[in-house]
C-alpha positions, 0 to 999 in steps of 0.5 A: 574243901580240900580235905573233900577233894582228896576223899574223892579222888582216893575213892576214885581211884579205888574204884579204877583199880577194881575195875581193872583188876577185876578181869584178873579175879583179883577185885576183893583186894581194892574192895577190901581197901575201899571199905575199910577206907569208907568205914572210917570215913563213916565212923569219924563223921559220927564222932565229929556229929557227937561231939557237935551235939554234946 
């Protein structure tokens, strides 16, 4: 639950600093951030899933 609360709430936050910074044309740096920080989230959801199955 917690570990769900902290992804959230980084995200979250990620998204405000975009918001904010993209008046400023400097939006590509959080979006940057945020995808790689949702990549890994992608990749360790499939390990945990393969792992499971195996």
């Amino acid at each position: 639950m917690f570990k769900k609360m902290l992804s959230y709430g980084i995200i979250l936050v990620l998204l405000i600093i975009i918001t904010a910074m993209y008046n400023e044309q400097l939006a590509s740096i959080p979006l940057l951030i945020l995808s790689a920080y949702l990549f890994f989230l992608g990749t360790r959801q499939m390990l945990h899933s393969k792992k499971r199955k195996m």
